[in-house]
N, C-alpha and C positions, 0 to 999 in steps of 0.2 A: 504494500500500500504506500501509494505517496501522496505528498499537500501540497496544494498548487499554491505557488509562492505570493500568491496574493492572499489567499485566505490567512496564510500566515501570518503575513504583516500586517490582518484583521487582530490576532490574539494578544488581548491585554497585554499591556507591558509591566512586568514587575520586576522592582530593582530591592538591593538587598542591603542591607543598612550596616552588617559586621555583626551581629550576634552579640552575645551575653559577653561572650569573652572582649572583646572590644571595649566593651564597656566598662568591664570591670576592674580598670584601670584607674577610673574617679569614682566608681558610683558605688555606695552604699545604701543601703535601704534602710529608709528612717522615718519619721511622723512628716506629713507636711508644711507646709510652710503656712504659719500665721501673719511674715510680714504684708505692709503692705501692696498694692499692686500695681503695675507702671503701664500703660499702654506703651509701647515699644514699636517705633516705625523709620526703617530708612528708605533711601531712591538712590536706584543703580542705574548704572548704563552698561548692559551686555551686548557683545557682539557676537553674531548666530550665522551661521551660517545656509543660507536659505538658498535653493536653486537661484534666484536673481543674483546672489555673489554674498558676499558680508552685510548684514544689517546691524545698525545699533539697535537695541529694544530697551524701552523704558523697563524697566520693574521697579517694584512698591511692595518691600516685605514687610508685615505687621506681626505683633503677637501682643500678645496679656501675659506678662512675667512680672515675679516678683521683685522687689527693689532689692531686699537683701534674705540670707538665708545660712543657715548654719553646714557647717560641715559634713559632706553625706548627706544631705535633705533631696529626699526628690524635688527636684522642679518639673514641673508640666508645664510647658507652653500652651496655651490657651489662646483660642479667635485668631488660628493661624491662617495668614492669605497670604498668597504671592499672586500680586496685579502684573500682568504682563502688556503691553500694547503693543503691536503689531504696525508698521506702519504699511501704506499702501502696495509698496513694490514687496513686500514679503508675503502679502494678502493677494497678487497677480498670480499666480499662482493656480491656486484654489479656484479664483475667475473661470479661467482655464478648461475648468473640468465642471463646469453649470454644476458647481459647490452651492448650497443654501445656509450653511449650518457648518461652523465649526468648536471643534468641543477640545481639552486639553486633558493630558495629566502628567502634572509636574514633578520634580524630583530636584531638591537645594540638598546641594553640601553644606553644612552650617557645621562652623569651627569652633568649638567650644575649648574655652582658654583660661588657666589661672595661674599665674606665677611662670615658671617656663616649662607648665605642661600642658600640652593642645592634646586634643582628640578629634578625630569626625564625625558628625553623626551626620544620617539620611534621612531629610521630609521627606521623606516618598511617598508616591499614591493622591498626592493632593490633587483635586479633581474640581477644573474647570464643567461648569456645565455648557452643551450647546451653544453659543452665540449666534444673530443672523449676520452675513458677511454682508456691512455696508458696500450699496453703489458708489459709486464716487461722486465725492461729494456728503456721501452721508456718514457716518460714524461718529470717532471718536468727534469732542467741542473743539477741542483742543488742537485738534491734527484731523482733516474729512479726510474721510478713507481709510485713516484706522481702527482698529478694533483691538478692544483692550477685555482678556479673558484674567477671571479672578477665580485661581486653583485654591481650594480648602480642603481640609481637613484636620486627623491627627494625627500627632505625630510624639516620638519617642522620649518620655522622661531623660533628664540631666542629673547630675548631683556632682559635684566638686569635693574632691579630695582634701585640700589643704585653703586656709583663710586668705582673705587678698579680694584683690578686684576681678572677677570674672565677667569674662566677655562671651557674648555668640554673634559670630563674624560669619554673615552669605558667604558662601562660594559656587564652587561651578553650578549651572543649571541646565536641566535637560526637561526638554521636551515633549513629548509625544502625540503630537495632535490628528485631529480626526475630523476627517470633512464627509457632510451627508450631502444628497441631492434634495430634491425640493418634493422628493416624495420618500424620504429619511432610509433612501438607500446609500449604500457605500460608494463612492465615488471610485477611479479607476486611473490612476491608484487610488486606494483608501485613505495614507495618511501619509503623514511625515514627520521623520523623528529627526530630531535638532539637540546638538550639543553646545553649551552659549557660557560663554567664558567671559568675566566680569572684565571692564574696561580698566589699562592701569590709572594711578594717579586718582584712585577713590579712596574713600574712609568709608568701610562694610560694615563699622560695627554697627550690629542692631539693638542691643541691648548691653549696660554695666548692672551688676549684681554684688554689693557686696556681701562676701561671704566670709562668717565668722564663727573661729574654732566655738568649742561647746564649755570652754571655761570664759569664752570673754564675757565681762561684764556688758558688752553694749547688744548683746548676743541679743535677734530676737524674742518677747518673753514668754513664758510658757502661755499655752491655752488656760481659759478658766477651769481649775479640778485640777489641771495638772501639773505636776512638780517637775522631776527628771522625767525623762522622754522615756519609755517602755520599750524597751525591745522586742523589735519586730516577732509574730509568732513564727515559730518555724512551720515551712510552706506545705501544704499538703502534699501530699502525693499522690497525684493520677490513681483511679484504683487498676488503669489498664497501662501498656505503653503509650507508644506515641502512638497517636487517633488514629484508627485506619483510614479514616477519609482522608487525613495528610499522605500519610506513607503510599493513598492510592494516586492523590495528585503529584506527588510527588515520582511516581513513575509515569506516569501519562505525559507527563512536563517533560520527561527525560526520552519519552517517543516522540514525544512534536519535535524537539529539540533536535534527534537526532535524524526525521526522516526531512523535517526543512531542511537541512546543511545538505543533506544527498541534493534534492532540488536548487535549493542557491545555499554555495558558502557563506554572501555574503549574511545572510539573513539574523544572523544569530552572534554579532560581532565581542570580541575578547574583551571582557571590562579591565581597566587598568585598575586594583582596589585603592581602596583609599589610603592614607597613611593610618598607622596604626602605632601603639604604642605596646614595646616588651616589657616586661617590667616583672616582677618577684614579688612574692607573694609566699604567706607559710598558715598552716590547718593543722588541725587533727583529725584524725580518725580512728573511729573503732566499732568492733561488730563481733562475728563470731562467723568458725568457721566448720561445716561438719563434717565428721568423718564416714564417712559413708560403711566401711565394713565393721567399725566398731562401734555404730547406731548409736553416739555422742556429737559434741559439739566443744569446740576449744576455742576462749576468750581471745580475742586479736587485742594490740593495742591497749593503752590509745599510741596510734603510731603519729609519730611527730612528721609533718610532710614537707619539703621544699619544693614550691612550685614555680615556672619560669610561662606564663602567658606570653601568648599570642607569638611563637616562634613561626608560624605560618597562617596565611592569611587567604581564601579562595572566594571567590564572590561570583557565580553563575547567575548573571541574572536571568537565564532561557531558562534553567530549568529552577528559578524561586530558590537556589539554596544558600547558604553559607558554611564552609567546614572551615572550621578554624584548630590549631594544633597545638596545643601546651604539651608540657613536659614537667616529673616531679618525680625525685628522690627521696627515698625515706631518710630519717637519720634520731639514733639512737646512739650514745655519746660517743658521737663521730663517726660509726659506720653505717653504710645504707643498709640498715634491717630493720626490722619492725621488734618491741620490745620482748624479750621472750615471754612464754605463756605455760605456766604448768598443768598439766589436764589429769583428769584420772577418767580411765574405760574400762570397758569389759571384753578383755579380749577375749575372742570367739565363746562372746556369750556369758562369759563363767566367770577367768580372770583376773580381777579388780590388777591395771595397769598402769601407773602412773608414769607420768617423763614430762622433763622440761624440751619444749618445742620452741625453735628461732628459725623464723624467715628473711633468708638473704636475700637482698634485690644485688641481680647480678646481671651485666651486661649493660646495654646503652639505658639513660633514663626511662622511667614507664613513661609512654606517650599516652595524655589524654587530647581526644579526639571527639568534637563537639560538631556535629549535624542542625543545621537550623531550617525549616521552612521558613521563607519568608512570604509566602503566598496567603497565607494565614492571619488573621489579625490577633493571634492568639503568641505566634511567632512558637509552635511547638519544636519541641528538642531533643533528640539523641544526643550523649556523652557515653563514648567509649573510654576504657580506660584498659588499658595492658600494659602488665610486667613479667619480666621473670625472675621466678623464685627459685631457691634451693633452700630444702626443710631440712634441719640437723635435730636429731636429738640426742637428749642426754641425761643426767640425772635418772634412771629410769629403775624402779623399782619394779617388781611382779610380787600381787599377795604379800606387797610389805617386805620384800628380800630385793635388797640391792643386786642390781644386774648390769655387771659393768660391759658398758658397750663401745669403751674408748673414745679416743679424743674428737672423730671423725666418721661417726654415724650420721648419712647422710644419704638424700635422694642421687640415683648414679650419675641424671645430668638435670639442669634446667626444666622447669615447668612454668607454662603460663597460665596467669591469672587473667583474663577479663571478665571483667564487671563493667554492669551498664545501668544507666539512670536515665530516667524520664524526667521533662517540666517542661516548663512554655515559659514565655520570658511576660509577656501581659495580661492579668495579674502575674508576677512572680508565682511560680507552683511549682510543686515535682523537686527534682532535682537540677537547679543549675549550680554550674562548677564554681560561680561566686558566693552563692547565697547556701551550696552546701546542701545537704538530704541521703538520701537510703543508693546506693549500688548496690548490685545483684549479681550473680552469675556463679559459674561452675568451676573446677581443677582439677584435670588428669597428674595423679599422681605417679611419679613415675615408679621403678622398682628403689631396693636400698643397694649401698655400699658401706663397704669401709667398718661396719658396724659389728663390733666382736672385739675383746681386747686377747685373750685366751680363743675364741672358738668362733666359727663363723656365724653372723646371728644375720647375714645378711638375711635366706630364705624365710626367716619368723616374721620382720619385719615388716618385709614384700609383701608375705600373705595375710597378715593383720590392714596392713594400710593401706598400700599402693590398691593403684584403679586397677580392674580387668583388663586387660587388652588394649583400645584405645579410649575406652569411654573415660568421659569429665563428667564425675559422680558426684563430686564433694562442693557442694553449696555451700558459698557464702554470701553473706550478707553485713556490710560495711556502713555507717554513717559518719559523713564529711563535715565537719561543721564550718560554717560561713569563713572565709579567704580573709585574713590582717595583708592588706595589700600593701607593697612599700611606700608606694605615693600619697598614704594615706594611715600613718603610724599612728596618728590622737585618734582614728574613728572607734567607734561602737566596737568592732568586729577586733580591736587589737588590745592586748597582744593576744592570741589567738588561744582559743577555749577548747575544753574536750566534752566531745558529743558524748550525750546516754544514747549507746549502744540500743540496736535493738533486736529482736530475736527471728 
């Protein structure tokens, strides 16, 4: 089956804003803001590139933001418009094609900036409605023959890491407009998508924000009732994974995507992502982990974590997604392992088995691996997370009789752990990798080594614990508690706390 490259360049355009991890560079979640509120308005000159050759275009970006705000506070931009106006020769065009009606939907890079740290975030999706295409002569008061489209919508919470003057500065803008006939069919072509790059020698800032740590005295004041600010409840969790409605548009997205490019390469062109910031970041975590042939469960943690955000950054706007790729080392006083764990079982049954159990992380850092739909207003999320481990034991008693198994009782080679977590980024829910929540998944055990100080105890071991054959038997179950991010040392979230566990 193929798509005839007109229909295609009919399919909504959706761009994709960087995900949780992106964000989680400034942003903590905290009570909203009681300061109070500023109508926020500047005027740009963008130059667009329109079949007629380079156009200047007017734009008029607005919002309702607050004047000032504390450290970590979401802000929400509020009565968001981008007015664009059109002058005549870019509006020739559409003439062209007995157009009646042309409609928009906008997408502004807005730079949000405090101190010397920026990020980017994406209005996307803001949604001009229909317009009639003045004759000449009629339109815009201001300019006849232009027409001026006002994209709305909503768009993505902020919150600022550290105190100081905070800005959100326009940047680039894109386009995608859509022209109907005069009996609200698609024209031929259908539309035209336009990328518009701010004129130099402007000042973009649309809004100042002061923002103030949570011990300043001039600090916003609390709401009526309330004293200190309550920490956030931690997020539910999905009682499913990610939606299957996602995961089914999300492969349908990935058929269009890929039988348009058969038909036109051009059709589906490489986004360049936005800048992004790396930055460090530390958690805990803890959970339990089962042992599948001796029908227990052995206490994990709390492991102490080092994390390094947004080491990769991918932004698909054809098929709505963002995969973004951190990276994070255990550390327990100074080696990558998770803290040792003493368990007592019943080997085959009977038993009563005690041993101290320590998981090495060994080889390159575990990579966490973040899925986003952006197609969604919910913005749901897959987080993968993989490592590998080597399980040593020791201290191991049977029936209360020391059983010495030497220095170097251990699996024969490397086992991987993934675990995976569900949430959506609005409302906050589930599991994201900043706000923290429940991982899941399974571990092929592999057989023992080394294990015998006198006498071989490798095969007991093997058949007590190791998995059958290839199967990942042994369930566990971890909970991350919310990210102390570097950029962001005085917030809520630092220095970083240890989750109740859960079973």
């Amino acid at each position: 089956m193929t798509v005839d490259a007109r229909a295609a360049a009919r399919r909504p355009i959706h761009w994709a804003v960087g995900g949780a991890l992106v964000v989680a560079t400034a942003l903590v979640p905290s009570a909203e803001s009681a300061a109070a509120e500023q109508k926020s308005e500047v005027s740009l000159r963008y130059t667009c590139p329109f079949p007629s050759g380079p156009e200047e275009v007017d734009v008029v970006v607005s919002a309702v933001l607050p004047t000032s705000a504390r450290t970590g506070e979401e802000i929400r931009p509020a009565e968001v418009a981008v007015e664009v106006t059109l002058p005549p020769t870019a509006l020739a065009r559409f003439a062209g094609l007995d157009a009646a009606t042309l409609s928009a939907v906008a997408r502004l890079t807005v730079r949000n900036t405090v101190g010397d740290t920026s990020a980017d975030a994406s209005w996307q999706d803001l949604t001009a409605p229909p317009a009639d295409l003045p004759t000449p002569g009629e339109g815009d008061s201001q300019d006849p023959g232009a027409l001026t489209l006002t994209a709305t919508g909503d768009v993505p919470t902020v919150a600022f890491g550290s105190p100081g003057r905070a800005t959100l500065a326009p940047g680039a803008l894109a386009l995608a407009l859509t022209s109907l006939t005069e009996s609200g069919e698609p024209t031929t072509p259908p539309g035209l998508d336009v990328a518009c790059t701010p004129a130099p020698g402007q000042e973009p800032e649309l809004a100042a924000i002061a923002i103030r740590g949570d011990q300043d005295p001039t600090a916003p004041a609390p709401r009526p009732g309330e004293s200190d600010p309550a920490p956030d409840p931690t997020p539910t969790r999905p009682a499913e994974g990610l939606p299957p409605t996602a995961r089914e548009k999300i492969d349908a997205l990935t058929e269009k995507r890929r039988e348009a490019l058969e038909d036109d390469p051009g059709s589906c062109p490489i986004e360049i992502p936005p800048e992004w910031v790396m930055t460090t970041a530390e958690t805990y975590a803890a959970g339990y982990a089962n042992a599948a042939k001796l029908d227990g469960a052995a206490a994990l943690g709390p492991a102490f974590m080092k994390v390094v955000l947004n080491k990769r950054y991918i932004n698909d706007s054809c098929a709505s997604t963002v995969d973004v790729s951190s990276e994070v080392n255990f550390d327990y006083e100074g080696k990558r392992q998770l803290p040792p764990t003493k368990a007592t079982f019943l080997s085959y049954g009977f038993m009563p088995t005690t041993a101290t159990m320590t998981l090495e992380q060994v080889g390159p850092p575990a990579a966490i691996h973040t899925h986003t739909v952006t197609n969604t207003p919910t913005y749901p999320e897959e987080t993968t997370v993989t490592a590998q481990l080597v399980m040593r034991l020791s201290d191991v008693e049977v029936n209360g009789v020391p059983l010495d198994v030497g220095p170097d009782c251990r699996t024969e080679r490397p086992f991987e752990q993934v675990l995976k977590g569900y949430g959506q980024s609005y409302p906050p829910a589930g599991y994201l990798v900043a706000y923290g929540g429940t991982l899941t998944g399974y571990a092929h055990i592999p057989p023992f080594e080394g294990c015998g100080a006198t006498e071989d105890l490798d095969p007991i071991f093997t058949s007590a614990i190791s998995s059958p054959g290839k199967k990942a038997d042994n369930y566990t179950k971890m909970t991350q508690a919310p990210l102390c991010v570097a950029t962001n040392p005085e917030g809520p979230d630092c220095p970083p706390r240890v989750p109740d566990p859960e079973r």
